[in-house]
C-alpha positions as CSV (number, residue, x, y, z in Angstrom):
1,X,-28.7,9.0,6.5
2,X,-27.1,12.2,7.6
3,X,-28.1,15.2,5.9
4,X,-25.1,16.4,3.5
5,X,-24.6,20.4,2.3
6,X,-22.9,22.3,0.6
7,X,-20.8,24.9,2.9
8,X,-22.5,28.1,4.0
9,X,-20.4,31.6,3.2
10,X,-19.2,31.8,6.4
11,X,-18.1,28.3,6.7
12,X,-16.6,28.0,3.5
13,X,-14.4,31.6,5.3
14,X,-13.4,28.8,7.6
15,X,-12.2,26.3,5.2
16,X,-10.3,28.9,3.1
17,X,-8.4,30.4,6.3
18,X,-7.5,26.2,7.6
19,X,-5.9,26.3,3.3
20,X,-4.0,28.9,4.0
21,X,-2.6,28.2,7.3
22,X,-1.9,24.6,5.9
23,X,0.0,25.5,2.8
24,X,1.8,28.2,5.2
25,X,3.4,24.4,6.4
26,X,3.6,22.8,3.2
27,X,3.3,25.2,0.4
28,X,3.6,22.9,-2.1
29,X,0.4,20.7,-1.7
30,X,-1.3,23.6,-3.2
31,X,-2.5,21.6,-6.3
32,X,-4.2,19.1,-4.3
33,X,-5.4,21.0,-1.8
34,X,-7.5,23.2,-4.2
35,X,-9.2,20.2,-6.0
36,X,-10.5,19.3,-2.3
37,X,-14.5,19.3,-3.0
38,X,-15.6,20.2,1.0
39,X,-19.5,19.1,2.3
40,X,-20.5,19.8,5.4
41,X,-21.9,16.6,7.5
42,X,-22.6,15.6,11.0
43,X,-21.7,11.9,9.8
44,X,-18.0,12.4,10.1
45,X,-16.0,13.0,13.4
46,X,-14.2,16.0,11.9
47,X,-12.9,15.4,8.4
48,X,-13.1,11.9,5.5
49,X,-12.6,12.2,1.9
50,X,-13.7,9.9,-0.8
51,X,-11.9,8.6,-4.3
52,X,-13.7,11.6,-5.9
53,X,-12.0,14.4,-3.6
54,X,-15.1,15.0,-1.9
55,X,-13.8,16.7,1.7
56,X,-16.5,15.7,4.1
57,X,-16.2,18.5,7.2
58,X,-18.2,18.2,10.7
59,X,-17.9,22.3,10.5
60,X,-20.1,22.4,14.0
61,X,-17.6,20.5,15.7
62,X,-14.0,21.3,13.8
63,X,-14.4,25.3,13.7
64,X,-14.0,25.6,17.8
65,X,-10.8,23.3,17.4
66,X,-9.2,26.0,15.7
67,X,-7.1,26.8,12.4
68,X,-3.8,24.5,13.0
69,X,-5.7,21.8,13.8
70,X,-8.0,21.9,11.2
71,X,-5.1,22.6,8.6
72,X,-3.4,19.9,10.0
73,X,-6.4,17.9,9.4
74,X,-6.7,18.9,5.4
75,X,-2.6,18.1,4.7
76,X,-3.7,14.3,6.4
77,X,-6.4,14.2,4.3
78,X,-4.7,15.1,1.3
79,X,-1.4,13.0,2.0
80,X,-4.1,10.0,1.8
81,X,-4.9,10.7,-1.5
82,X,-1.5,11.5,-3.1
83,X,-0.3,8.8,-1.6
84,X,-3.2,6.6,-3.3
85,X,-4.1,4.7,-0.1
86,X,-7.7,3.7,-1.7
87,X,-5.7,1.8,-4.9
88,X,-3.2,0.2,-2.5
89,X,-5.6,-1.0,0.1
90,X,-7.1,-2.3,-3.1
91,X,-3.7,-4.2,-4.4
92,X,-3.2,-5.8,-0.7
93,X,-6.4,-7.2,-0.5
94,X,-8.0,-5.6,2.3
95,X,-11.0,-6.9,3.2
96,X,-14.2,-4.7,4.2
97,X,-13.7,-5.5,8.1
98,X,-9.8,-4.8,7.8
99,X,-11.0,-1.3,6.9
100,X,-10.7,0.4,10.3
101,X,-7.3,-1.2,10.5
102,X,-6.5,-0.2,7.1
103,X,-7.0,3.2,8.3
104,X,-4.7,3.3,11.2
105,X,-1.5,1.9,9.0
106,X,-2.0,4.2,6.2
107,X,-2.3,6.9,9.0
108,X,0.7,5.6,10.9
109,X,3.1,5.9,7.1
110,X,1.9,9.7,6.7
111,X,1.8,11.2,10.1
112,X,5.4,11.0,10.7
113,X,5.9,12.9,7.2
114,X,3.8,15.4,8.7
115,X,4.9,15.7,12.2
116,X,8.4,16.5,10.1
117,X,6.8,19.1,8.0
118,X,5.8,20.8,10.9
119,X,2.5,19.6,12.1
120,X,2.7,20.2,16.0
121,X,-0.8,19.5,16.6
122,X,-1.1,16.1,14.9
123,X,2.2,15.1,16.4
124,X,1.1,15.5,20.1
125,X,-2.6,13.8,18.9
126,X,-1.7,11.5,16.0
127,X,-1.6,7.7,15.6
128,X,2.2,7.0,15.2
129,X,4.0,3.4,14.6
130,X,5.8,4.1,18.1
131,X,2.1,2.9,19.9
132,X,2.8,-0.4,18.3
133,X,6.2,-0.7,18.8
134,X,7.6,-0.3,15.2
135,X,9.7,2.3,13.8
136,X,8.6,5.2,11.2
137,X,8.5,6.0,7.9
138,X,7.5,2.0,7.0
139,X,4.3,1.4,4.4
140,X,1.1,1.1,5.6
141,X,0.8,-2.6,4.3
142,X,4.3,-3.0,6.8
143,X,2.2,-1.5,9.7
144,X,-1.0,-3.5,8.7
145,X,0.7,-6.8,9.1
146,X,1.8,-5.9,12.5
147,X,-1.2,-5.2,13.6
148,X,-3.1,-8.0,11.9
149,X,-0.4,-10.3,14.0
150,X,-1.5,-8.3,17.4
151,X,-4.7,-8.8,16.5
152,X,-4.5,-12.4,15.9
153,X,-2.1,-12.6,18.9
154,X,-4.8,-10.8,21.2
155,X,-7.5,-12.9,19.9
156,X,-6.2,-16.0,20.9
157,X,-5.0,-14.7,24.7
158,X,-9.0,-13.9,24.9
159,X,-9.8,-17.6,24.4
160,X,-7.2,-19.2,26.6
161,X,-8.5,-16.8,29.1
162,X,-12.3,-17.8,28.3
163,X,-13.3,-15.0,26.1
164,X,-15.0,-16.7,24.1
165,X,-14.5,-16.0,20.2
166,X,-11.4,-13.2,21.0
167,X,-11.7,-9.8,20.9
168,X,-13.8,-8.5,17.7
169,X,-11.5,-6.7,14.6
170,X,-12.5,-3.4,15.4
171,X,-10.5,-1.2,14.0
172,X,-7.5,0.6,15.8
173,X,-8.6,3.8,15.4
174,X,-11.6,3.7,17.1
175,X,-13.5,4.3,14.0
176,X,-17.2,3.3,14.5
177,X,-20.3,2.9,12.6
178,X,-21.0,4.3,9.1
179,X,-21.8,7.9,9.7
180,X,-25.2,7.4,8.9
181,X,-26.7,6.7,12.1
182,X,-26.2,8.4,15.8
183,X,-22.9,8.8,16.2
184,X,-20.5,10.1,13.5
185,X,-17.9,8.0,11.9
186,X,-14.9,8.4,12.9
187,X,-11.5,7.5,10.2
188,X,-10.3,8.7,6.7
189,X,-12.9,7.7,4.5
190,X,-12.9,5.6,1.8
191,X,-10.7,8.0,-0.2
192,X,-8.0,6.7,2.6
193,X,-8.8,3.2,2.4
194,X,-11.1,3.3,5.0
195,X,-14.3,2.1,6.2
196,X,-16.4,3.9,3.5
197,X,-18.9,5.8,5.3
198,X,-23.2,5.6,4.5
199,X,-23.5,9.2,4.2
200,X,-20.4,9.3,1.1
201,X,-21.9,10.6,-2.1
202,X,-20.4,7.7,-4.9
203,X,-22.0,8.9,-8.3
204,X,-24.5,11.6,-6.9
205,X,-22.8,15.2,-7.6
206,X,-25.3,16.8,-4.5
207,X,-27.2,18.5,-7.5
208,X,-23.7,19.8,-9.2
209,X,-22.3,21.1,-6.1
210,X,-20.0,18.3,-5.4
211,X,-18.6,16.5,-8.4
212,X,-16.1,13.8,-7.9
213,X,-13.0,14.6,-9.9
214,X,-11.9,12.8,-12.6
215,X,-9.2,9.8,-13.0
216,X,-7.6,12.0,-15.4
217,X,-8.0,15.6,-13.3
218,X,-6.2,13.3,-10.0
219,X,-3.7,12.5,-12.3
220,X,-3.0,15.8,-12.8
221,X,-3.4,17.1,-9.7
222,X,-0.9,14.4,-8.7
223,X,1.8,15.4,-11.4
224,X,1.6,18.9,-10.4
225,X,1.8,17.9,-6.6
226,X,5.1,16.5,-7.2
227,X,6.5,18.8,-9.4
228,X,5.6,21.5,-6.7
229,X,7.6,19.1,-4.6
230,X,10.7,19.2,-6.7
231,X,10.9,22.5,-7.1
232,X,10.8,23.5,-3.5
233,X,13.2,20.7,-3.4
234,X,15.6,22.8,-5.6
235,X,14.5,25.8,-4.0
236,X,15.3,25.0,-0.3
237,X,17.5,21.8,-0.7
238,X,17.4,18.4,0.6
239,X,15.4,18.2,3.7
240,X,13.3,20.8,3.2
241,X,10.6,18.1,2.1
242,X,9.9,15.1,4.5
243,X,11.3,12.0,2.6
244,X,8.4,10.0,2.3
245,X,6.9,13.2,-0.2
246,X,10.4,13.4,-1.9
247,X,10.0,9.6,-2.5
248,X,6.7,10.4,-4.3
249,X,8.2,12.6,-6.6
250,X,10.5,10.1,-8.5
251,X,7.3,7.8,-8.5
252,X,5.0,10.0,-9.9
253,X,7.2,11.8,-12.6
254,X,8.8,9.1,-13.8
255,X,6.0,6.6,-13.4
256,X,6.1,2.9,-14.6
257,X,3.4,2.6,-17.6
258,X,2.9,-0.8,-16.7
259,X,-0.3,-2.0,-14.6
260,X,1.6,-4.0,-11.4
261,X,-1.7,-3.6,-9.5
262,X,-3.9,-5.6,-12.1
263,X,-0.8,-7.7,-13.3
264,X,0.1,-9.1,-10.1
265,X,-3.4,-8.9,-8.5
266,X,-4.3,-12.3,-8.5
267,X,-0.6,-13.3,-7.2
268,X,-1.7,-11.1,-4.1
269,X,-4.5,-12.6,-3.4
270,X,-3.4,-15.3,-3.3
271,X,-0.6,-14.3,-0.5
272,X,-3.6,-13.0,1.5
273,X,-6.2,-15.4,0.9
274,X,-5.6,-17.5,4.2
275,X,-5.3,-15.3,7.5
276,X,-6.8,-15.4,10.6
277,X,-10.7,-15.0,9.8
278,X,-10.6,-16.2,6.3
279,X,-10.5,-20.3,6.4
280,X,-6.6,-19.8,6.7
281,X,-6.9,-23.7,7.4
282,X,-4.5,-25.7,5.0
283,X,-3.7,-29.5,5.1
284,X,-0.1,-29.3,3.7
285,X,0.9,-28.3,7.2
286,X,-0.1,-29.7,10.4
287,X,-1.4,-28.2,13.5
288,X,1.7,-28.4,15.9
289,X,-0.6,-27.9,18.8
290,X,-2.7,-30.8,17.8
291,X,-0.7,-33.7,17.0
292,X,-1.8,-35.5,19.8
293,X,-5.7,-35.5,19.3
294,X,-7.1,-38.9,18.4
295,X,-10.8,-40.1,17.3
296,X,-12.5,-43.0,19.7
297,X,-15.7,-44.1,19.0
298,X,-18.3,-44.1,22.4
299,X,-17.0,-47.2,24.2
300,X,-13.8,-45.1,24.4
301,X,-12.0,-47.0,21.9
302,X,-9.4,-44.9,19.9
303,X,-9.9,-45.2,16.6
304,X,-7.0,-43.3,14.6
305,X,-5.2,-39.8,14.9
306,X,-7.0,-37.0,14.1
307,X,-4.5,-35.0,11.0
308,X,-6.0,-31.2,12.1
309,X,-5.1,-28.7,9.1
310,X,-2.4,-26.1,10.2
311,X,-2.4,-22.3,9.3
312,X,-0.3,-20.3,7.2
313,X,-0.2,-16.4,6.7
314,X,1.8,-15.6,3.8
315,X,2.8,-11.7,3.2
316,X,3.0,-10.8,-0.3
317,X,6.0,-10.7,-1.3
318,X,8.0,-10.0,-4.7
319,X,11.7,-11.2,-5.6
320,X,12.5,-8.6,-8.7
321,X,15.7,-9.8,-10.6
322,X,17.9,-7.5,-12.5
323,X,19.5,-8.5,-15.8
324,X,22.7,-7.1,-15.3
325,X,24.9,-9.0,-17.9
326,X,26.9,-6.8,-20.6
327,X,24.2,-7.1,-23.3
328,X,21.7,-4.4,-21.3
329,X,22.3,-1.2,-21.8
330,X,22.5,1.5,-18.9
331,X,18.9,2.8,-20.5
332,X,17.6,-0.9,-20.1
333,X,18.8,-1.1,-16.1
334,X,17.0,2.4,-15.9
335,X,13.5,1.3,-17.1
336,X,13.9,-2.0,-14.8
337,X,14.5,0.1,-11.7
338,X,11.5,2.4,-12.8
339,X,9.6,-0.9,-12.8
340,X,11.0,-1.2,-8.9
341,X,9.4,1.9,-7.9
342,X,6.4,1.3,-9.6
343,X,5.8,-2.1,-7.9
344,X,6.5,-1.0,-4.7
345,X,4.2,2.3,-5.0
346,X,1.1,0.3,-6.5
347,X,1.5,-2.4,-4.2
348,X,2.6,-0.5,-1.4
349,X,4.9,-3.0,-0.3
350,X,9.0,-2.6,0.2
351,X,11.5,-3.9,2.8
352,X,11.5,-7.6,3.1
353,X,8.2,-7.6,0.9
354,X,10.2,-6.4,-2.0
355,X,13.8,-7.9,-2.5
356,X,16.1,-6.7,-6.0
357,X,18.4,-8.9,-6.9
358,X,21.4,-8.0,-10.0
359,X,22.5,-11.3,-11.7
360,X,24.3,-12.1,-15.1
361,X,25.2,-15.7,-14.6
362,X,25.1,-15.5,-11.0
363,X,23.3,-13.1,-7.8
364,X,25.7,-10.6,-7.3
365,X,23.6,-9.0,-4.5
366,X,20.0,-8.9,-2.9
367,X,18.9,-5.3,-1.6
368,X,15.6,-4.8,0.2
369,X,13.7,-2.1,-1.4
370,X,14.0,1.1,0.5
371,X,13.3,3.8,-1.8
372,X,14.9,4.3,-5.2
373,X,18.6,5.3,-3.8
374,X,18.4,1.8,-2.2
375,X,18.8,0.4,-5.8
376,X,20.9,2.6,-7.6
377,X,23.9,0.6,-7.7
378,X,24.1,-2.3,-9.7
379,X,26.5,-5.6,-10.0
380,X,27.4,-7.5,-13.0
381,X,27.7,-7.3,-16.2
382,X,29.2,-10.4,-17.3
383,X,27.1,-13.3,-18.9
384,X,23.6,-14.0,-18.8
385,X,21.6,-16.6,-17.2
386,X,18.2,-16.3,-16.0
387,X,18.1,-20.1,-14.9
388,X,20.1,-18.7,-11.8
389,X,17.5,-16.3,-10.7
390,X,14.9,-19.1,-10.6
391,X,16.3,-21.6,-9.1
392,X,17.6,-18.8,-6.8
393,X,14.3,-17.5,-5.3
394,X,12.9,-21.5,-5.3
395,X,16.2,-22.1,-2.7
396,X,15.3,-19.8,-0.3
397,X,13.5,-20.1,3.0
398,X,11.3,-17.5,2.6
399,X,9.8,-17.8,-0.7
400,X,8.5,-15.0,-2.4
401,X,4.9,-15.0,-4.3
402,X,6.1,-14.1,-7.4
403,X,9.3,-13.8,-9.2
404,X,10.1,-10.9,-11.8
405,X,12.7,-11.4,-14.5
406,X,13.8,-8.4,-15.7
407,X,15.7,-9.1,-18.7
408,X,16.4,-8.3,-22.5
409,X,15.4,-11.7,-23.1
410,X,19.0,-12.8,-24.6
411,X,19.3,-15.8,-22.1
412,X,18.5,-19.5,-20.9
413,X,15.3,-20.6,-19.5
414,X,14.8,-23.7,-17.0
415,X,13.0,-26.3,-18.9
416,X,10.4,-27.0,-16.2
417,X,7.6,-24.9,-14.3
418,X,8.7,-23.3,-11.3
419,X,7.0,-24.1,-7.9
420,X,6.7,-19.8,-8.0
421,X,4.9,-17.9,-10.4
422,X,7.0,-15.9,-12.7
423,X,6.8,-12.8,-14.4
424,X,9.6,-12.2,-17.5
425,X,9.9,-8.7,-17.9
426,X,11.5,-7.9,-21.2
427,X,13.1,-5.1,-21.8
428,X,13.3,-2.8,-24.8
429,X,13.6,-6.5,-26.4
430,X,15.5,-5.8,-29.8
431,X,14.4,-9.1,-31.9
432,X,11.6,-11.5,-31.8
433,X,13.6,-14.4,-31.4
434,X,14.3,-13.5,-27.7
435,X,10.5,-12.3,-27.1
436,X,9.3,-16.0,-28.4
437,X,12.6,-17.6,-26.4
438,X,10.4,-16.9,-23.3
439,X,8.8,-20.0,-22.2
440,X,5.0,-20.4,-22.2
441,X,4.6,-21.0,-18.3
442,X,5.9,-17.7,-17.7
443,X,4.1,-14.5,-17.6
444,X,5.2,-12.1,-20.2
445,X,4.8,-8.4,-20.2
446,X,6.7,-5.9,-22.4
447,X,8.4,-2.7,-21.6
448,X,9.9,-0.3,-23.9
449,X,11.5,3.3,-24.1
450,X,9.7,5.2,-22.3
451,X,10.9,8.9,-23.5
């Protein structure tokens, strides 16, 4: 294992002159940029940070690369971990080889923030969603998809062409080995996401000169991140902050209090469980491209058709219904589009991976989640009935992995289990009638007032 220390005087000059320069660009990651714990390593290519905010530097090879690019380097870093790329790697089910691919989408969804901001060097150097043909400012769970498909696509031109098993998942980046051996690893860090490096310190505190920091010291570092944000928002106006840290603001400040990430875990998995490398083999649909394979015995006799098990590779997806019928109050709609937000933030997905639908006793309109101005505007309020938003989602041709309710609980219910998991999201519920109305095959969680 590579040797780990802590920074010498002189280098730790270095890392306070890269600060400065970098908050120079964006003054207000100030908060998270001083909780940054830095160790000096070989076993890293130039910088990787882990869940505890332990800043692993290669000081020997990043101090001739020179001040921008090392500041540069620190505001990437950081944007990883306000961005909480570790917990929504976690909520998409990444899988330990995905890692290095990981790394490359969550890269692609912060360095086009950051070229914005001002960051000159990472935009003529950085990994951008262009080089895979996709436009910015998507999530990384968008841009992993995409390149899980290449991938998959790649792998199966290697054996038509006699390559044997395909091309190997490596990861995108270029990231390679753990850091502990030879050659240094190159990505993020498992602080990102990433391929989480040999040398990376976990519960050891390098004799007290590197503790991690604390779930409750990240959540403040966080809140005072993004109210930095709003205020030079206020300051300097709208622009002045690249949207996809503006977005964060909302998100953080005004935070759902409920856990999507463990709630719908098992719903995610589930949407991830079969893809290419993980027995995505399934015998409700057959193999289109071996319907014509048949069993004979040695004599050459056939003796039946072979049934070969097709593949699928479902996306998570979530179908959120609004309650918009006269009986929710403005307050009610508020806290169900916080719950929006939070969903998409702790699962990191949005776009076609998170549709909002407002209904009373029919869908008004279906809005793919795009950021919290994407749904402010809401339709209804006439009657209620949530039977329409079930049978709704079970209609359509792509069908979502879950369905969430979000409701005051003063409606119908469909008699039968849906064919698609559903969550009832009850609102600032105003009599136990309505909370025991909701039927058992449903999922219920609870939200109330939340100031």
């Amino acid at each position: 294992m590579r040797t780990l220390n802590a920074p010498t005087d002189e280098q730790l000059k270095h890392f306070q002159a890269w600060r400065a320069t970098a908050l120079q660009i964006m003054p207000y990651m100030s908060s998270i940029m001083f909780s940054l714990r830095p160790v000096d390593t070989l076993a890293v290519d130039t910088f990787a940070v882990d869940p505890g905010h332990r800043l692993y530097i290669n000081f020997e090879k990043v101090i001739p690369m020179g001040a921008q690019f090392a500041a540069e380097g620190l505001l990437h870093e950081c944007s990883h971990l306000i961005a909480e790329h570790e917990m929504i790697a976690q909520s998409a089910g990444v899988s330990d080889d995905e890692r290095d691919t990981w790394n490359v989408s969550a890269d692609m969804a912060i360095n086009d923030d950051l070229r914005d901001a001002g960051c000159d060097a990472l935009a003529a150097h950085g990994v951008f969603a262009a080089q895979i043909g996709e436009p910015d400012y998507q999530t990384p769970v968008h841009y992993l998809e995409v390149l899980r498909r290449k991938q998959k696509q790649a792998r199966q031109k290697a054996g038509q062409q006699g390559g044997g098993k395909g091309q190997p998942q490596q990861g995108q980046g270029g990231q390679q080995g753990q850091g502990d051996g030879d050659q240094p690893m190159r990505g993020c860090g498992s602080g990102a996401g990433g391929r989480k490096g040999g040398f990376e310190l976990g519960d050891d505190t390098m004799g007290g000169q590197a503790e991690a920091a604390s779930a409750v010291e990240k959540e403040l570092v966080r809140i005072a991140t993004a109210s930095a944000i709003r205020q030079h928002q206020e300051q300097n106006g709208i622009g002045s902050v690249p949207g996809g840290f503006a977005q964060l603001v909302d998100e953080i400040l005004a935070p759902s209090k409920t856990p999507w990430e463990r709630m719908l875990a098992s719903f995610v998995r589930r949407a991830v469980a079969h893809k290419a490398g993980y027995f995505d083999a399934t015998y409700t649909r057959r193999n289109r491209r071996r319907m014509n394979e048949t069993m004979s015995d040695g004599q050459g006799r056939v003796l039946g058709r072979v049934v070969a098990p097709g593949y699928i590779k479902p996306v998570p997806s979530v179908h959120f219904y609004r309650d918009t019928s006269g009986s929710v109050s403005d307050h009610a709609l508020a806290l169900a589009t916080t719950e929006v937000i939070g969903i998409a933030r702790k699962l990191g997905i949005r776009g076609d991976d998170l549709i909002v639908s407002d209904l009373d006793t029919m869908v008004h309109q279906s809005v793919r989640f795009n950021g919290k101005a994407s749904v402010m505007e809401v339709q209804g309020r006439g009657g209620t009935n949530m039977c329409e938003a079930i049978e709704h989602a079970c209609s359509l041709k792509k069908k979502p992995s879950v369905i969430i309710v979000a409701t005051d609980g003063e409606t119908g219910w469909p008699a039968e289990r849906p064919s698609i998991p559903v969550v009832v999201l009850l609102v600032n519920v105003t009599s136990d009638y309505w909370r025991e109305n909701v039927p058992s095959w449903a999922h219920l969680v609870e939200v109330s007032d939340l100031v």
